[in-house]
Backbone as XML, in Angstrom:
<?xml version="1.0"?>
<chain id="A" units="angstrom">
  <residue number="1" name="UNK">
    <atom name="N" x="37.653" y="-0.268" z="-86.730"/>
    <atom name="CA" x="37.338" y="0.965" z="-86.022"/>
    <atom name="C" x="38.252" y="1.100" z="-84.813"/>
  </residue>
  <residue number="2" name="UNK">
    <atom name="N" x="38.916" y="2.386" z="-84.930"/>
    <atom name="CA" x="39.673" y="2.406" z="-83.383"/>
    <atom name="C" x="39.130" y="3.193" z="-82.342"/>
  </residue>
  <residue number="3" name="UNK">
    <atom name="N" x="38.931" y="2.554" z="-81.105"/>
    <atom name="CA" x="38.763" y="3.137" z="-79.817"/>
    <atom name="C" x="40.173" y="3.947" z="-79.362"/>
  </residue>
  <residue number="4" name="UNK">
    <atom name="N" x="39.609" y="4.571" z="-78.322"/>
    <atom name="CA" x="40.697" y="5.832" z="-77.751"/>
    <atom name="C" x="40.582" y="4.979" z="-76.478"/>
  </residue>
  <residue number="5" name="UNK">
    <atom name="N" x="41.785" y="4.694" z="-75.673"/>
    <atom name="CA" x="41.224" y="4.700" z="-74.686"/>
    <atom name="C" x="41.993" y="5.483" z="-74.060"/>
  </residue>
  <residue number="6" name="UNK">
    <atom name="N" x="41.061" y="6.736" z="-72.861"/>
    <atom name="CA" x="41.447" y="7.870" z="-72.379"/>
    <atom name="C" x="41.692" y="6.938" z="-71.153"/>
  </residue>
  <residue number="7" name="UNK">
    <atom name="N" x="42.858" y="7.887" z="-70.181"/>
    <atom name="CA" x="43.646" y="7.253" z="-68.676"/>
    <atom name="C" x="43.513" y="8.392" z="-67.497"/>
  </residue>
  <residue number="8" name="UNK">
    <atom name="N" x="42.311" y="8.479" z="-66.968"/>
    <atom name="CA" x="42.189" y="10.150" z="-66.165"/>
    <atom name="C" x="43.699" y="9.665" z="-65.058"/>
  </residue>
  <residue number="9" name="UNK">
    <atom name="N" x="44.394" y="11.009" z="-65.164"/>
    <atom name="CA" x="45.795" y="10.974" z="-64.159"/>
    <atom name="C" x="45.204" y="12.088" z="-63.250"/>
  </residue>
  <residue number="10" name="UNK">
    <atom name="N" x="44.762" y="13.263" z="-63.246"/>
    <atom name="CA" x="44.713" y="14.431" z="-62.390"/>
    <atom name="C" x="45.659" y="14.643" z="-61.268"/>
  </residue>
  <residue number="11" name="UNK">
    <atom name="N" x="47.108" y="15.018" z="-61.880"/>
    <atom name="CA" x="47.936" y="15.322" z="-61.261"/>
    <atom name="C" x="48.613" y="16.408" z="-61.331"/>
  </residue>
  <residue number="12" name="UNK">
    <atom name="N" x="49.325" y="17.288" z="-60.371"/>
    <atom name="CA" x="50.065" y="18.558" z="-60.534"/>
    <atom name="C" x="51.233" y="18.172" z="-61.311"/>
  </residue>
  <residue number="13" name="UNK">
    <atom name="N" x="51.286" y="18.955" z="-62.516"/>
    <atom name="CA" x="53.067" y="18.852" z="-63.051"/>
    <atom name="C" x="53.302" y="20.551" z="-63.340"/>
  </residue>
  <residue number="14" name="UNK">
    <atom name="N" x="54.456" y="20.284" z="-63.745"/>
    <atom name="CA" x="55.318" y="21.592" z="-64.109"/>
    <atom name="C" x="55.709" y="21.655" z="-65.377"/>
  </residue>
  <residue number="15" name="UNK">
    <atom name="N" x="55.050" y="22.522" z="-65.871"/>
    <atom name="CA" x="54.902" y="23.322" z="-67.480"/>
    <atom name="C" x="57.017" y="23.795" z="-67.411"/>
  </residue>
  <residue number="16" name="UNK">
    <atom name="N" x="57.298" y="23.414" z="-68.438"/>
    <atom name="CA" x="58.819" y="23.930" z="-67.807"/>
    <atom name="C" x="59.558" y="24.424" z="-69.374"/>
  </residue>
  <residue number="17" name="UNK">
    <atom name="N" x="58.585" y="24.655" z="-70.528"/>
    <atom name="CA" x="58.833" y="25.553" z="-71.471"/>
    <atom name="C" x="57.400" y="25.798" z="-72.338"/>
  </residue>
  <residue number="18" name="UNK">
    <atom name="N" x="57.309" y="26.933" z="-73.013"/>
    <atom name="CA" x="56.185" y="27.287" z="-72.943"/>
    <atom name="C" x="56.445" y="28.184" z="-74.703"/>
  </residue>
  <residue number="19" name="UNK">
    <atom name="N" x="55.714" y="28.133" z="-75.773"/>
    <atom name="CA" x="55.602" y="28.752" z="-77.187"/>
    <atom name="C" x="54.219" y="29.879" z="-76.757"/>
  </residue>
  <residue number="20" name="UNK">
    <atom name="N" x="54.258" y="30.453" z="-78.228"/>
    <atom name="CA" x="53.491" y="30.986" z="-78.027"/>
    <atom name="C" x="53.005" y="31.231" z="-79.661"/>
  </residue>
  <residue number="21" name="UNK">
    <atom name="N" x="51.898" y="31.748" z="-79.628"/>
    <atom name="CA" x="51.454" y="32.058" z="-81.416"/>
    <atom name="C" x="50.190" y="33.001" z="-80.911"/>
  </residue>
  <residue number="22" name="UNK">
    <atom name="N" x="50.347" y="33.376" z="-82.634"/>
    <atom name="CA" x="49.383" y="34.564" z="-82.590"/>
    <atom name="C" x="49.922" y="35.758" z="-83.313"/>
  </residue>
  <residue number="23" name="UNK">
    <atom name="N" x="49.446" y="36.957" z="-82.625"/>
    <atom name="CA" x="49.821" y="38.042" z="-82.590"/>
    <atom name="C" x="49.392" y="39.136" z="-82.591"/>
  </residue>
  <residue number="24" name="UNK">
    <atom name="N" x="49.759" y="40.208" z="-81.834"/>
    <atom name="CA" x="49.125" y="41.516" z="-81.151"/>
    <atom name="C" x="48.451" y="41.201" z="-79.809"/>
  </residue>
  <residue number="25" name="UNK">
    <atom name="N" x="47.556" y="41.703" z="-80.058"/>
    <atom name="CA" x="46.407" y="41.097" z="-79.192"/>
    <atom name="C" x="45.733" y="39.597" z="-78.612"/>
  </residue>
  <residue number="26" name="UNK">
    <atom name="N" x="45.773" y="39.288" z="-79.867"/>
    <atom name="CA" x="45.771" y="37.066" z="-79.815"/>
    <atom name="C" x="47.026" y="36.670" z="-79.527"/>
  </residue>
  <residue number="27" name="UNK">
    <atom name="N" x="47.882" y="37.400" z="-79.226"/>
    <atom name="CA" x="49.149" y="36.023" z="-78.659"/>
    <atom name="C" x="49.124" y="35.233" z="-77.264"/>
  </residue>
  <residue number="28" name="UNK">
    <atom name="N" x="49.141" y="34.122" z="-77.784"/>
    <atom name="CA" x="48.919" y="33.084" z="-76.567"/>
    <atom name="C" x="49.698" y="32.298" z="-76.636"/>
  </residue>
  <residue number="29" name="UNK">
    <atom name="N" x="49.915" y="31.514" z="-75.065"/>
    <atom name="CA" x="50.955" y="31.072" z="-74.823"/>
    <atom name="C" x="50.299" y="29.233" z="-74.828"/>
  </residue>
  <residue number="30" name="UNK">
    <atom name="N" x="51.180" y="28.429" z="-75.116"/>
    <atom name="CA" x="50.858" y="27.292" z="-75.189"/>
    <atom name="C" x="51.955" y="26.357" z="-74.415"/>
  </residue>
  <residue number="31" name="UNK">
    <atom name="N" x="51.642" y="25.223" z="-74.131"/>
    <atom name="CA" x="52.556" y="24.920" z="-73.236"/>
    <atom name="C" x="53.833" y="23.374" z="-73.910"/>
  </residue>
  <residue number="32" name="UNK">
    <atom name="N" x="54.988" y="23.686" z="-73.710"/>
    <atom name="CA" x="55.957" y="22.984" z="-75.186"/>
    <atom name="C" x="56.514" y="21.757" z="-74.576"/>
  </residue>
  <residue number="33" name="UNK">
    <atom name="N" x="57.378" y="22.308" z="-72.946"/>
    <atom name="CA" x="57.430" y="21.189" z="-72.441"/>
    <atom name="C" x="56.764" y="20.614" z="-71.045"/>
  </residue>
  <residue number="34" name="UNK">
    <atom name="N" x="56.320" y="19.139" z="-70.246"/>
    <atom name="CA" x="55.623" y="19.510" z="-69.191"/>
    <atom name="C" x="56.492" y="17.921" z="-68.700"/>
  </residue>
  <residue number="35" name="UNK">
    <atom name="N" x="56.610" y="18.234" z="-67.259"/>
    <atom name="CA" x="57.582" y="17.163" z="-66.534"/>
    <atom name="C" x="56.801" y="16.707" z="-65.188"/>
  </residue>
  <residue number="36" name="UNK">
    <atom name="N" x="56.550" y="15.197" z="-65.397"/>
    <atom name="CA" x="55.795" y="14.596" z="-64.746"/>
    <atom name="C" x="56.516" y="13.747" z="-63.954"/>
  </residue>
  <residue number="37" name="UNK">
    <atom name="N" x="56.319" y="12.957" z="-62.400"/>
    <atom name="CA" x="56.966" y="12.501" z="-62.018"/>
    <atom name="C" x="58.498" y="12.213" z="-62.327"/>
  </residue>
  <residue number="38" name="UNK">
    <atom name="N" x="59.256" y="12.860" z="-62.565"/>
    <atom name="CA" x="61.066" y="12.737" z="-63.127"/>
    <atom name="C" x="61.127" y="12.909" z="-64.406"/>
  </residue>
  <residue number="39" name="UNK">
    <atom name="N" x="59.803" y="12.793" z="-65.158"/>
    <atom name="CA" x="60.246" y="12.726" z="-66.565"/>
    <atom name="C" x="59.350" y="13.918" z="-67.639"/>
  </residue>
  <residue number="40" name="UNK">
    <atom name="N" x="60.094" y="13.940" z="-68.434"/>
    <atom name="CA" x="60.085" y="15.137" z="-69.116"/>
    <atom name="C" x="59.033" y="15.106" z="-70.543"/>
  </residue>
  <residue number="41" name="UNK">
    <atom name="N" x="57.881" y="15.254" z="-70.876"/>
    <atom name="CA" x="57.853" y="15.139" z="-72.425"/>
    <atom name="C" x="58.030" y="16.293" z="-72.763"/>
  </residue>
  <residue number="42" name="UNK">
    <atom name="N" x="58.046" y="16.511" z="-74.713"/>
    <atom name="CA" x="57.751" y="17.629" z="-75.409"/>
    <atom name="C" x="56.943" y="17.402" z="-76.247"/>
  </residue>
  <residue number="43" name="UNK">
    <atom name="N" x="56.097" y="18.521" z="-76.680"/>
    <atom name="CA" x="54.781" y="18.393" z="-77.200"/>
    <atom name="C" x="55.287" y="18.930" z="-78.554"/>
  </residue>
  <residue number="44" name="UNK">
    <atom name="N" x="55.073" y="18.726" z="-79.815"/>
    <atom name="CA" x="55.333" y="18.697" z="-81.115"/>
    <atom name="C" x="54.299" y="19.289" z="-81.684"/>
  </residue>
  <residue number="45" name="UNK">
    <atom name="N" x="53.382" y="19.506" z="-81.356"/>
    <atom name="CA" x="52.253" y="20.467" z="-82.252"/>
    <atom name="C" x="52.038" y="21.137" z="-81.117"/>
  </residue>
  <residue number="46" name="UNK">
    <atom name="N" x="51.442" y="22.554" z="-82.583"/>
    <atom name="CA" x="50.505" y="23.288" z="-81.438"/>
    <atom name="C" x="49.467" y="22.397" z="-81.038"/>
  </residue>
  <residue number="47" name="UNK">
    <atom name="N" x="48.521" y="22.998" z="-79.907"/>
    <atom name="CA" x="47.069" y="21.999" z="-79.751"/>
    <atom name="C" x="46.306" y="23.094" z="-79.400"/>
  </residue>
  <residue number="48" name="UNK">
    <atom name="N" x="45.061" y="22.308" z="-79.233"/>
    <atom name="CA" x="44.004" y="23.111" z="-78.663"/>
    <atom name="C" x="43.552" y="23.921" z="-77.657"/>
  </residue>
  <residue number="49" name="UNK">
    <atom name="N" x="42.954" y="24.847" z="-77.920"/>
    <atom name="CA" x="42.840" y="26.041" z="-76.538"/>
    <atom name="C" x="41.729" y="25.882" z="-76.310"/>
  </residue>
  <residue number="50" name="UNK">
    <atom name="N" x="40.787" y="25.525" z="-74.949"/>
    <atom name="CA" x="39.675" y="25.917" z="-74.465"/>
    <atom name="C" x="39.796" y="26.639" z="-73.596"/>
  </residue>
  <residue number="51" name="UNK">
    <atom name="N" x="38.496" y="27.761" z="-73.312"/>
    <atom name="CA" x="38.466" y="28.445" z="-72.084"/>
    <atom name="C" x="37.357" y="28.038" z="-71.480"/>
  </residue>
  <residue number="52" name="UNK">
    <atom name="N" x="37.549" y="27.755" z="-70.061"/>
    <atom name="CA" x="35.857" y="27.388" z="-69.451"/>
    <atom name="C" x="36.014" y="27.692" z="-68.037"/>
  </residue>
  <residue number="53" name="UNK">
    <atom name="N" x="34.772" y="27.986" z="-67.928"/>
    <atom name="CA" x="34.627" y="29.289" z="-66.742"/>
    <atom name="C" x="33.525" y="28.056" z="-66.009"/>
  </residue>
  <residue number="54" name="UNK">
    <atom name="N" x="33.366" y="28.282" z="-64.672"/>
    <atom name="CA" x="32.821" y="27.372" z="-63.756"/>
    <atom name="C" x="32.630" y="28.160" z="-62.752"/>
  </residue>
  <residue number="55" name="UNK">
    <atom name="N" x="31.387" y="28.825" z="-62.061"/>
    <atom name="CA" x="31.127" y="29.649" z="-61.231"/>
    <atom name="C" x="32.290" y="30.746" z="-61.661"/>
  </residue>
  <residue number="56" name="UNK">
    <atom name="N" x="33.010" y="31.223" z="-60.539"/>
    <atom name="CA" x="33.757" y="32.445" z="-60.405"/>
    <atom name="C" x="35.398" y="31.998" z="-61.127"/>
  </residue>
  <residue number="57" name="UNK">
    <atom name="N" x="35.276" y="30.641" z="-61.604"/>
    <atom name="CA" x="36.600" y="30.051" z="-61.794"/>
    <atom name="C" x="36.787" y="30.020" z="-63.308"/>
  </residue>
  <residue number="58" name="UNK">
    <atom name="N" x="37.746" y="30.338" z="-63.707"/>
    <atom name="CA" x="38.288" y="30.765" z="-64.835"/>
    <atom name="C" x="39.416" y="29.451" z="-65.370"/>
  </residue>
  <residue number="59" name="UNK">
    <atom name="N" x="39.451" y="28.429" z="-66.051"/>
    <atom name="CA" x="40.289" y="27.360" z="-66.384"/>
    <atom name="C" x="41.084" y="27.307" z="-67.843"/>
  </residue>
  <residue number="60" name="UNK">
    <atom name="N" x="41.928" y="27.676" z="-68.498"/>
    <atom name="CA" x="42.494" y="26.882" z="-69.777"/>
    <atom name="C" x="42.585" y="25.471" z="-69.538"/>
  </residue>
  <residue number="61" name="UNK">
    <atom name="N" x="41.938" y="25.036" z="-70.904"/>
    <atom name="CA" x="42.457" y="23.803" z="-71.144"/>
    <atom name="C" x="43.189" y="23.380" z="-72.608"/>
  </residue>
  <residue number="62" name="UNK">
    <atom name="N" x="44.310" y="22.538" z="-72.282"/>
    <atom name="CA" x="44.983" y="22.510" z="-73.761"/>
    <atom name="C" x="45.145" y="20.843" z="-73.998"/>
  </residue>
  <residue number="63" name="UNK">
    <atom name="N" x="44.874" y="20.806" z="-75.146"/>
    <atom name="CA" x="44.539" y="19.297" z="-75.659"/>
    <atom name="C" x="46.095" y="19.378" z="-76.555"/>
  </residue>
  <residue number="64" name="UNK">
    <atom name="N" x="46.900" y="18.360" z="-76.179"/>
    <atom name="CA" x="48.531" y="18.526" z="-76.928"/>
    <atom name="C" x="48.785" y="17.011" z="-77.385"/>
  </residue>
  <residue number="65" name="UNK">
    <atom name="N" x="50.413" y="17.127" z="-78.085"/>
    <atom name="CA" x="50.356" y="15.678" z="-78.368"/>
    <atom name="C" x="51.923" y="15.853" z="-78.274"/>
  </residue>
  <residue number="66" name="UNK">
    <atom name="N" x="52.330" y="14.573" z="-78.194"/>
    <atom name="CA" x="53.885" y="14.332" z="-78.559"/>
    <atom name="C" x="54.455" y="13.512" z="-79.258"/>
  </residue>
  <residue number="67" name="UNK">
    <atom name="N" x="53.323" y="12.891" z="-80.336"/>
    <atom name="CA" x="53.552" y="12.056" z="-81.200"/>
    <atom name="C" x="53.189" y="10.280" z="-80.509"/>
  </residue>
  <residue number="68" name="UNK">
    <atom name="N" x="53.482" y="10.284" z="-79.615"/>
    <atom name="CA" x="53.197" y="8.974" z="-78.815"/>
    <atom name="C" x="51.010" y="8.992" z="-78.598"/>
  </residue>
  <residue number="69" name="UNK">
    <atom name="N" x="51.213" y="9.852" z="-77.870"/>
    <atom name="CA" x="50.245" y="10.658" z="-76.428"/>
    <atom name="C" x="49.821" y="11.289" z="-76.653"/>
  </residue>
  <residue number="70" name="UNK">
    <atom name="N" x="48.277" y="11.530" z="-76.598"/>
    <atom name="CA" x="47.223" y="12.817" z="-76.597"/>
    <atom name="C" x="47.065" y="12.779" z="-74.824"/>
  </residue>
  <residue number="71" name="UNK">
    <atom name="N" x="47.615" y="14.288" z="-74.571"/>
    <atom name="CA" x="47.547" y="14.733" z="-73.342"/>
    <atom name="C" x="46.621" y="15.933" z="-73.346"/>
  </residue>
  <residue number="72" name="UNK">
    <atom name="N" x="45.570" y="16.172" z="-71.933"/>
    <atom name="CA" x="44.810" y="17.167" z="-71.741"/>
    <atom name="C" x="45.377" y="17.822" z="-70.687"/>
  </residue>
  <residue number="73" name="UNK">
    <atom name="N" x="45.920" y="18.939" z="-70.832"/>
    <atom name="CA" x="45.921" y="19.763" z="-69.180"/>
    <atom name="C" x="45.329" y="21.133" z="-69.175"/>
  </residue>
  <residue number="74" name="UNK">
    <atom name="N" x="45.311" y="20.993" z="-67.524"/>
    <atom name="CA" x="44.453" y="22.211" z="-67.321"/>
    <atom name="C" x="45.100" y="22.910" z="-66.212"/>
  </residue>
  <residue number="75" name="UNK">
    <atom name="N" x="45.247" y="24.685" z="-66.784"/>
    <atom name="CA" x="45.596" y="25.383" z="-66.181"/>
    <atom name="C" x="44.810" y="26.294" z="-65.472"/>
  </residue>
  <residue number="76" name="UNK">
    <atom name="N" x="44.676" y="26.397" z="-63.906"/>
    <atom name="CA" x="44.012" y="26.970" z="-63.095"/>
    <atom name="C" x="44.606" y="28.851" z="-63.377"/>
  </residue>
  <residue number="77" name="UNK">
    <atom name="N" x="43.641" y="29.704" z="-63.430"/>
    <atom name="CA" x="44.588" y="30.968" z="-63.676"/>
    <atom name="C" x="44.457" y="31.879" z="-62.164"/>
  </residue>
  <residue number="78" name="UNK">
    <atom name="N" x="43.705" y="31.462" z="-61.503"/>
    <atom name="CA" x="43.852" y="31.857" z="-60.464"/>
    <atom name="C" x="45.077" y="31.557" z="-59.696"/>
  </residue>
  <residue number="79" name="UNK">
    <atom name="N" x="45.285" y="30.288" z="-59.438"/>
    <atom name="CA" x="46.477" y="29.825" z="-58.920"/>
    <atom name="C" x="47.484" y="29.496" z="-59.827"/>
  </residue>
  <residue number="80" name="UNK">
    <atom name="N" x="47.255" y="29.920" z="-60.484"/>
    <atom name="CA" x="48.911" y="29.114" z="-61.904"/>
    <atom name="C" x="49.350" y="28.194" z="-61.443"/>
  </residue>
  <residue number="81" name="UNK">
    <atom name="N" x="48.183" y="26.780" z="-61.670"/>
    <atom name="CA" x="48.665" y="25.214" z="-61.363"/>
    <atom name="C" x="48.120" y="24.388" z="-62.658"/>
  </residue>
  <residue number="82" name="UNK">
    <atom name="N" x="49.123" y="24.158" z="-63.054"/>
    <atom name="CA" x="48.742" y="22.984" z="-63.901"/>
    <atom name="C" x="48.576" y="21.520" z="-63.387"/>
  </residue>
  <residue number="83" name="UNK">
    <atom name="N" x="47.197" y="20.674" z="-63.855"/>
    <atom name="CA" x="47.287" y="19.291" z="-63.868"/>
    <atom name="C" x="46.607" y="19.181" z="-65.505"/>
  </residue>
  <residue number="84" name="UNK">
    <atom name="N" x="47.452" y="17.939" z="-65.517"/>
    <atom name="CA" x="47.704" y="16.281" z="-66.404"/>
    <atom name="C" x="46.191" y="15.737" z="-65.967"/>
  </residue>
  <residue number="85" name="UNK">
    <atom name="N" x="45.163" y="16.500" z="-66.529"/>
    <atom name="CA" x="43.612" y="15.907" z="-66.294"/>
    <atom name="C" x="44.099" y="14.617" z="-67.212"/>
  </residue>
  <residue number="86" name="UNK">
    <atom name="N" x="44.106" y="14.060" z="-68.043"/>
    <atom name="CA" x="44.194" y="12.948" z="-68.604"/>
    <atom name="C" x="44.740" y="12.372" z="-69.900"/>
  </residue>
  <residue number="87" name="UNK">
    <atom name="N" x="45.091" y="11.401" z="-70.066"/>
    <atom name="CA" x="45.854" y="11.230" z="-71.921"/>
    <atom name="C" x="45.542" y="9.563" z="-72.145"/>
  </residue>
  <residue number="88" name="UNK">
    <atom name="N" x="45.751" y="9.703" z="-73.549"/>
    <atom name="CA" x="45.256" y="8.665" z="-74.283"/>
    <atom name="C" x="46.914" y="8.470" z="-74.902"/>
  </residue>
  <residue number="89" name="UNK">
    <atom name="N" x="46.636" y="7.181" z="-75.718"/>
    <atom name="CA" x="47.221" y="6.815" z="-76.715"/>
    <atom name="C" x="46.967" y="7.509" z="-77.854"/>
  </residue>
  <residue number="90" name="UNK">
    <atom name="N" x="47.672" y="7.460" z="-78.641"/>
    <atom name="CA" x="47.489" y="7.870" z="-80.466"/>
    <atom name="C" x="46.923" y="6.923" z="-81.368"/>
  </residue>
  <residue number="91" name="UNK">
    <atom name="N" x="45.437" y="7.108" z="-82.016"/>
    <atom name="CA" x="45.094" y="6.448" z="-82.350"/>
    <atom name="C" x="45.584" y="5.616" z="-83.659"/>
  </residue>
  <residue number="92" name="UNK">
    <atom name="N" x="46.167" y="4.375" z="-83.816"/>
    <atom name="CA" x="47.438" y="4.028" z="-84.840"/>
    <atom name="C" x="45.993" y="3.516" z="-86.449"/>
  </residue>
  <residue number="93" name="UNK">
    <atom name="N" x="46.924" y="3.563" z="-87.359"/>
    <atom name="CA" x="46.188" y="3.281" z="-88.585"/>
    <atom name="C" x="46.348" y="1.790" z="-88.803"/>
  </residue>
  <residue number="94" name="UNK">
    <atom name="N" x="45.240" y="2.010" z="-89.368"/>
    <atom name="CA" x="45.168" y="0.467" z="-89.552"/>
    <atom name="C" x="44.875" y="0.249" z="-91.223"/>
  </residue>
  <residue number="95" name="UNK">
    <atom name="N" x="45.407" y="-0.988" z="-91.813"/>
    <atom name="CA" x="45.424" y="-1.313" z="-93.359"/>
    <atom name="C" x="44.000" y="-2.061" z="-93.531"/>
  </residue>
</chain>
């Protein structure tokens, strides 16, 4: 059985390319590349979209991967700030 083990970071990074899917009305933007202390990943799948609202506060959250790394971030839409709420490893297969 494999455990995840999640690593809370909650840090500001910079979204620094960005896809999008959909269309018309549903097109949404997802986030492709994000650069953390000097370094750069890219995310290889689409991922997941949550929306969650908290009093008057309005949050995306996107669950991504880069083949290594399951990363969660969350985009504030009030302030257009992203943080790196937290990431795991990829859970590897086992024989």
């Amino acid at each position: 059985m494999n455990t995840i083990n999640r690593t809370p970071v909650n840090k500001e990074v910079s979204i620094t390319g960005l896809y999008f899917r959909g269309g018309g009305r549903q097109l949404r933007s997802y986030p492709k590349r994000m650069e953390l202390e000097g370094q750069e990943y890219t995310f290889i799948e689409s991922g997941l979209h949550f929306l969650v609202k908290k009093g008057q506060q309005l949050f995306e959250l996107f669950d991504m991967t880069d083949g290594v790394n399951n990363y969660r971030l969350k985009l504030d839409t009030n302030e257009n700030i992203w943080t790196l709420v937290g990431m795991s490893e990829l859970p590897r297969a086992t024989a």
